[in-house]
N, C-alpha and C positions, 0 to 999 in steps of 0.2 A: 654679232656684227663684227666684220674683221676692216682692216685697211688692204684695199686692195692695190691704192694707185697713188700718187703726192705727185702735181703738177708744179712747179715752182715759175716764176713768173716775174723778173726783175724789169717794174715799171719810173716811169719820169711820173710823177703829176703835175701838172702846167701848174702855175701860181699866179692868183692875179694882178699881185703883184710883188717884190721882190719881200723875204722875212729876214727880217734883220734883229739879231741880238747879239750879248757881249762877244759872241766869240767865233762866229759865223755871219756870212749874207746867203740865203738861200734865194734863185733865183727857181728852182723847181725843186719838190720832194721825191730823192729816191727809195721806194718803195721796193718792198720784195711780196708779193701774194701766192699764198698756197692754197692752192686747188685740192682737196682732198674726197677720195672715192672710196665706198668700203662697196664690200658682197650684197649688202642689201639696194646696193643703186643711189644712197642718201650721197649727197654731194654738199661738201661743207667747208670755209674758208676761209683765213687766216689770211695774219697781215704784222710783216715785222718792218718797222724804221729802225734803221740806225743810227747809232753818234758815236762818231769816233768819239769823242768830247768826255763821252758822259760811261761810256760803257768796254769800249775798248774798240768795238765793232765796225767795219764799215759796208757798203752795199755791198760791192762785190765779197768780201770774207764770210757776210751771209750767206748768202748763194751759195756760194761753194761747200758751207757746212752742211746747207740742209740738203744741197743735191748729194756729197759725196759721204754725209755721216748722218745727220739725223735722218731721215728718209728714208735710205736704207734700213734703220734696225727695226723701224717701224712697222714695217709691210708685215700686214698677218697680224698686227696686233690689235684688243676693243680698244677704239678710241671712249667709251664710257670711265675704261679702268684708268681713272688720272693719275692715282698714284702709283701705276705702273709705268707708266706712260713714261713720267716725270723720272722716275727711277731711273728707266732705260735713258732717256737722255742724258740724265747726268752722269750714267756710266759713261757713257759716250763719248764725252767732250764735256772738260769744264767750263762753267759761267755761260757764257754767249750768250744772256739773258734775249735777245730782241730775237734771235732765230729759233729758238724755244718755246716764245710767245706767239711766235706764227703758225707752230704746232698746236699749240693750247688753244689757242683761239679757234681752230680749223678743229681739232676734237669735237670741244663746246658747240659750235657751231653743226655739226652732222648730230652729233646724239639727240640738240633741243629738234631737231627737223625728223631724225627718228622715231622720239614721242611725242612730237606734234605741239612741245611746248617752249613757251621765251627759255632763253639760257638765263635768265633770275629769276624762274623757277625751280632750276637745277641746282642755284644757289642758294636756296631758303624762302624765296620769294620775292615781290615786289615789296620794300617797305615806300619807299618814295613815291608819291604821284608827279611831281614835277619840281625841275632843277632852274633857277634862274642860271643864265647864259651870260660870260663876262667876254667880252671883247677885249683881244689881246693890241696893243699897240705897241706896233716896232719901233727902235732905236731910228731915232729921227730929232730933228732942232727942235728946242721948246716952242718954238711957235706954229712949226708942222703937227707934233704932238698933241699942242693943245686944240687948233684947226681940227683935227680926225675925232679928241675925244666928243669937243662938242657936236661934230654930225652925228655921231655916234649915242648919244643923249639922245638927241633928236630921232634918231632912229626907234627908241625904246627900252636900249640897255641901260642899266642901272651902277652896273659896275664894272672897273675899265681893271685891266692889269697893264702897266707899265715895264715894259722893259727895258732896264738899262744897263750899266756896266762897263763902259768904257769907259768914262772919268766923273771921280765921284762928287769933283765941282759942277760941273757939267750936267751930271743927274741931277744933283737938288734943282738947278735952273726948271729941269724939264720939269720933274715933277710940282713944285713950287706953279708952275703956269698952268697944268691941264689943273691943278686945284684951283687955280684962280678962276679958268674959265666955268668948269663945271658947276663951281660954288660946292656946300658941302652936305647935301643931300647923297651923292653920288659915292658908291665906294670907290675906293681906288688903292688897288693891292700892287707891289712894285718887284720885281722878280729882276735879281742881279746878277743870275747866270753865273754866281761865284767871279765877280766882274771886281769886289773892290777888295778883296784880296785877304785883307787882315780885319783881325777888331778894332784897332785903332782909328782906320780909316772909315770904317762903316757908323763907328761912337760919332765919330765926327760928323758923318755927314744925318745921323738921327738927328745930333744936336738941331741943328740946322734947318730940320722936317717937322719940328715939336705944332707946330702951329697946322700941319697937314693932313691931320691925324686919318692914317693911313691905317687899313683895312689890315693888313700884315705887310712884312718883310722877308721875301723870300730869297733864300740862299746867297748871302751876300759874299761868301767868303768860299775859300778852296775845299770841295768837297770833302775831301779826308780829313779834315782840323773840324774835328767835332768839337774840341776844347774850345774853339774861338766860337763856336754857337754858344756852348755854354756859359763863357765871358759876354756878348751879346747880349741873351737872353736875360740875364741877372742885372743889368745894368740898362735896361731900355722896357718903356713899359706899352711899346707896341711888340703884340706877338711876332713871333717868328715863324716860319716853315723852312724845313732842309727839303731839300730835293735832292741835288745830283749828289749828295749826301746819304741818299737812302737808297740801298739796289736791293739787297735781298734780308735774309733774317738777322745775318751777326751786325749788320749796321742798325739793324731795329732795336737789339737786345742794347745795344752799346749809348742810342740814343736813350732807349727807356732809363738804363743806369743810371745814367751824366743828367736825365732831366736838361735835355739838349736844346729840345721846342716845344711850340706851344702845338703845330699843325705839324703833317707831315705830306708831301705830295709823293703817292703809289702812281707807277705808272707800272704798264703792262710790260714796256718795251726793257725797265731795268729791271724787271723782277722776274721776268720767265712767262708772265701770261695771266691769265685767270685765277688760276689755281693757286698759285704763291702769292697773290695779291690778296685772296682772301686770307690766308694766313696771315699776311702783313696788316691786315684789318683787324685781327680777331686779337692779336697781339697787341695794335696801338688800343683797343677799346678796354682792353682788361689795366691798359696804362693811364689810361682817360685820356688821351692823346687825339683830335679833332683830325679827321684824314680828309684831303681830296683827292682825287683820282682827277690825273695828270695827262697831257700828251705830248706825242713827240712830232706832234701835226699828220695824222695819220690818215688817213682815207676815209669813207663809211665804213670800214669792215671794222678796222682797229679803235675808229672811234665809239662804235656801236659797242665793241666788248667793253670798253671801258665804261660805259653806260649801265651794260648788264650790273657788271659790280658796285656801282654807287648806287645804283638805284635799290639794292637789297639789301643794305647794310645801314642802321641808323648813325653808326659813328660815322659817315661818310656824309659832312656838310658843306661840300663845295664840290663842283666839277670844272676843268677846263681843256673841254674836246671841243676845239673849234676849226678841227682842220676841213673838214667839207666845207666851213663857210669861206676859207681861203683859198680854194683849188677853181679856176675854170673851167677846169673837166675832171669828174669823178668815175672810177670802177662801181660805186655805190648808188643807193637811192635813201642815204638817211635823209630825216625829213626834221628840219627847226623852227621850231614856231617863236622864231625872235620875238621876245625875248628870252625865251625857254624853250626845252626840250624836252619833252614826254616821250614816254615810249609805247609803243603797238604792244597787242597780242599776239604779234605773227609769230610763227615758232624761230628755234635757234636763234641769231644774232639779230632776225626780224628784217635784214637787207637784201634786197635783190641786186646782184651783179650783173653788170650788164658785158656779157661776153667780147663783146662789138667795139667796146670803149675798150677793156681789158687789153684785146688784141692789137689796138690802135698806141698804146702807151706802152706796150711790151717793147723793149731793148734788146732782150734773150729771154730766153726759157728752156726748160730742159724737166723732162718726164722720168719719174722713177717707181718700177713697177715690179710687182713681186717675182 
């Protein structure tokens, strides 16, 4: 089976409403989706979000890698052989994690529709039968905040992620109220988008949460000050997760070193895809390092890969892909049974795209063929 064709596809996704965290306001997600055809007719397809933020990348500098560099060297190649794949890309162009990930994914994706099986069985198998689903709540007043988490209770979620990181007096407010209302049945994990800057500031404001006892603390500090997780972590006895902290393998090695965190959030979109993300699993598990598999709010496509990998890895005990539950209109048909997510036995990524929708949220697109 060869690549015969890479359609690439830069879409809007409408949002229902605006996503707000420390360092952005998203009012829609721009997406890039690749279309990918090989000799035997299997059609298979990928999905890269950007962050300038977080990665370096933005929509358009997507695009234009995958249409003018990766795409091209691709043509004629098995998408099966990942470690060729992955090779040739990184000949290609260094990093660019999220436009690599839209390759990787689009691979996985035709080879599981090839042999007629899920992409986690490509990766060892199903270990998980089902993920409880945590609802993300945007940077909003503590009384809007706490307002969304209780309907959200009410809904059947269990456990809420807070976003914050504008000000770190300000945060404890919000968070101190969605605790108040929920009461403390309910987890509640607070994700700081590297929002409060130093360890100093972040000591200060745990001080201040002791009574809130929180689920973990995710990335409160600037992603490249690993040392200041490590100051963090030693001095506060709620776990931590790095995230925009962790892109690929040398910030793995670097965390396993330092004993940085307790958690670590893999996304597809900083690591390159599937494939590097299992790596980044096999690594945190031999660290005893607890992983969840992360999103960058991505479609059914991108969300569903990140499913494939959590779902077949036992060190993988959290997920948060809730980007289909935030879009008004989706290129996908992932399906969430709020409060959880299971997955089918359809083969490859198990999504049906729907063309119709596709071509209605296209922006530009452009065709790269052997």
């Amino acid at each position: 089976m060869k690549i015969t064709e890479i359609e690439i596809f830069a879409i809007h996704l409408p949002l229902v409403e605006p996503f707000v965290i420390s360092y952005a306001t998203y009012d829609y997600m721009p997406s890039i989706i690749v279309k990918m055809t090989t000799d035997s007719g299997h059609v298979g397809y990928g999905e890269a979000v950007a962050d300038e933020h977080v990665t370096g990348e933005s929509w358009e500098s997507t695009f234009a890698v995958l249409k003018n560099t990766l795409a091209p060297a691709l043509i004629g190649m098995d998408p099966a052989e990942m470690e060729k794949i992955h090779e040739r890309m990184d000949k290609e162009i260094y990093s660019v994690p999220a436009a690599k990930a839209a390759i990787d994914i689009a691979c996985y994706d035709v080879v599981g529709k090839a042999l007629d099986v899920p992409v986690y069985t490509l990766l060892g198998g199903r270990y998980h039968d089902e993920f409880p689903i945590t609802h993300v709540l945007s940077i909003a007043s503590p009384a809007h905040m706490a307002d969304e988490a209780e309907h959200r209770v009410a809904e059947g979620y269990r456990s809420l992620k807070m976003k914050v990181g504008t000000n770190v007096m300000e945060d404890v407010k919000r968070i101190q109220a969605v605790r108040e209302r929920v009461g403390d049945a309910i987890a509640i994990r607070v994700d700081v988008n590297q929002g409060w800057v130093n360890s100093a500031a972040t000591l200060q404001a745990l001080r201040k949460l002791e009574q809130c006892d929180l689920d973990w603390l995710e990335q409160p500090v600037k992603a490249d000050d690993i040392d200041a997780m490590v100051e963090i972590k030693s001095k506060t006895p709620v776990p931590v997760m790095i995230d925009e902290g962790l892109r690929g393998v040398r910030e793995m090695r670097e965390i396993i070193a330092k004993r940085a965190a307790d958690k670590v959030n893999i996304k597809l979109m900083k690591c390159g895809g599937i494939y590097p993300a299992m790596k980044l699993a096999h690594m945190a598990e031999m660290a005893g390092i607890e992983c969840q598999v992360g999103s960058m709010v991505e479609s059914s496509i991108g969300s569903a890969a990140g499913f494939q990998v959590a779902f077949s890895k036992k060190i993988m005990t959290s997920v948060e892909l809730t980007g289909p539950l935030k879009f008004s209109e989706d290129v996908g048909n992932l399906h969430y049974n709020v409060p959880f997510i299971r997955l089918t036995e359809k083969p490859g990524l198990g999504v049906d795209v729907d063309e119709s929708v596709l071509a209605k949220l296209t922006v530009f697109s452009e065709k790269v063929k052997g």
